[in-house]
C-alpha positions in Angstrom: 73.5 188.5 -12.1 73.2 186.6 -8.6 70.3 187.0 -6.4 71.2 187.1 -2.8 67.5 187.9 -1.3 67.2 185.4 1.2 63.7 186.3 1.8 63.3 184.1 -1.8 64.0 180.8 0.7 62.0 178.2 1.6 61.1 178.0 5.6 63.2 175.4 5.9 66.6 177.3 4.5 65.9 180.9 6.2 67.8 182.2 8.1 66.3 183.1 11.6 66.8 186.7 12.5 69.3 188.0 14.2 71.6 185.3 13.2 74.7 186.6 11.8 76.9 185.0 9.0 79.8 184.3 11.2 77.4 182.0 12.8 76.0 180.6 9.8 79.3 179.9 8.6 80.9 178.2 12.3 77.6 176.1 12.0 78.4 175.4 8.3 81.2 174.3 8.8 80.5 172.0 11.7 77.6 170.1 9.7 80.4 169.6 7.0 83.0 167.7 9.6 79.9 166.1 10.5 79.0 164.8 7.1 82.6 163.5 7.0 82.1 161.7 10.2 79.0 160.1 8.1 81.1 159.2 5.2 83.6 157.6 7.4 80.7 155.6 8.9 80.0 154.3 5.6 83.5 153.1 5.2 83.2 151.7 8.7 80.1 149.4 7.6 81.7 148.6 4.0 84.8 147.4 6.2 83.1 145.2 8.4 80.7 144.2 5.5 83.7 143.5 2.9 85.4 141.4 6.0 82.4 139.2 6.8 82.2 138.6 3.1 85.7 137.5 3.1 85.7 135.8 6.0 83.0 133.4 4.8 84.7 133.0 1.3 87.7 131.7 3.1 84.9 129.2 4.8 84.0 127.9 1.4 87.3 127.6 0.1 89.0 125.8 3.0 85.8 123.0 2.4 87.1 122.9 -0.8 90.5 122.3 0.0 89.3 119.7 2.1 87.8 118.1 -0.6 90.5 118.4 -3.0 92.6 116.3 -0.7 94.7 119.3 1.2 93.8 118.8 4.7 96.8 120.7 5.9 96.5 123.8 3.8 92.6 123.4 5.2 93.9 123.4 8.6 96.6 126.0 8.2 93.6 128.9 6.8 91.1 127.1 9.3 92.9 127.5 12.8 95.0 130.5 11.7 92.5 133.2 9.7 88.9 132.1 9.3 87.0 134.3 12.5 89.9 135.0 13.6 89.6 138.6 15.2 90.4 141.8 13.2 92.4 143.8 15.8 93.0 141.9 19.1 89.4 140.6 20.6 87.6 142.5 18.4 85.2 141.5 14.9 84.2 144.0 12.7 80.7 144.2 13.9 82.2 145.7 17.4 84.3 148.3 15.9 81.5 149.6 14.1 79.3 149.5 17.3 82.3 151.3 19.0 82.4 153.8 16.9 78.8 154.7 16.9 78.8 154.7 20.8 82.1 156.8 21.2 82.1 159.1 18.6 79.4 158.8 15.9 76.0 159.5 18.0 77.7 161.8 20.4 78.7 164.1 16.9 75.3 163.5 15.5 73.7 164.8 19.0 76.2 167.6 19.2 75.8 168.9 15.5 71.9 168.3 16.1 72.0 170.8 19.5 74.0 173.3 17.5 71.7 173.8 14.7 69.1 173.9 17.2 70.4 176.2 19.0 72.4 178.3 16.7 70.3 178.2 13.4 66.9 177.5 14.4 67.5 173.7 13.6 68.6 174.3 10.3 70.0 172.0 8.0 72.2 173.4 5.1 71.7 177.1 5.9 75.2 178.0 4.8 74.6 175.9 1.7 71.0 177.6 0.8 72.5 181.1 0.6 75.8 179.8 -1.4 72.8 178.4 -4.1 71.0 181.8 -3.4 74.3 183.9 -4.0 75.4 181.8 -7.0 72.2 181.0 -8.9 72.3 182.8 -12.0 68.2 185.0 -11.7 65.7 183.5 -14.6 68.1 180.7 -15.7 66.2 177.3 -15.3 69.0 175.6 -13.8 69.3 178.0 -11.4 65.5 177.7 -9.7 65.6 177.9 -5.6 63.4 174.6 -5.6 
């Protein structure tokens, strides 16, 4: 059967008192658009890192047009792709800066003065008690470490 003592919580996952579970779950529920924000981050970088990458491929393979004799075709990816920008005046690396300065640090400060003030400063709170509620008592799958 599920144990749902939260008193069975480390410090860290405990829910302050006199916090109520509509709380718990709004905060919840902002750290989990949050950790999509994160995610999308991560796409962000691999974008601008998967670009670069390509970018100086190109650079290696218009030398070796060049030295196969196609000058033109050389030319053509030369003038017309190679650091050419990604969306007008823009590289990669200044989206992804962009995005950290617009949206990315101001979510991270917002989520981060939420928990604070909300939760106590709580990370995964909402989380903790789902693994409290759920845990199946003296299984040892189902410790609270």
């Amino acid at each position: 059967m599920p144990d749902s003592n939260p008193s069975s919580f480390d410090d860290a996952h405990r829910r302050p008192d006199g916090v109520d579970d509509a709380t718990v779950a709004a905060v919840g529920r902002v750290s989990e658009a949050w950790e999509y924000t994160a995610r999308a981050r991560g796409h962000l970088y691999a974008f601008h890192q998967l670009t670069g990458s390509a970018d100086r491929i190109l650079h290696d393979a218009v030398d070796m047009l060049r030295r196969a004799g196609h000058r033109d075709a050389a030319r053509l990816l030369e003038t017309e792709i190679a650091g050419r920008n990604v969306i007008p005046g823009h590289w990669t690396f200044q989206i992804v800066e962009g995005y950290d300065r617009t949206y990315y640090q101001p979510f991270a400060d917002a989520e981060q003065r939420l928990r604070d003030d909300l939760v106590g400063g709580r990370r995964h709170l909402y989380e903790a008690e789902m693994k409290q509620r759920l845990r199946t008592r003296g299984h040892p799958d189902h410790t609270l470490d």
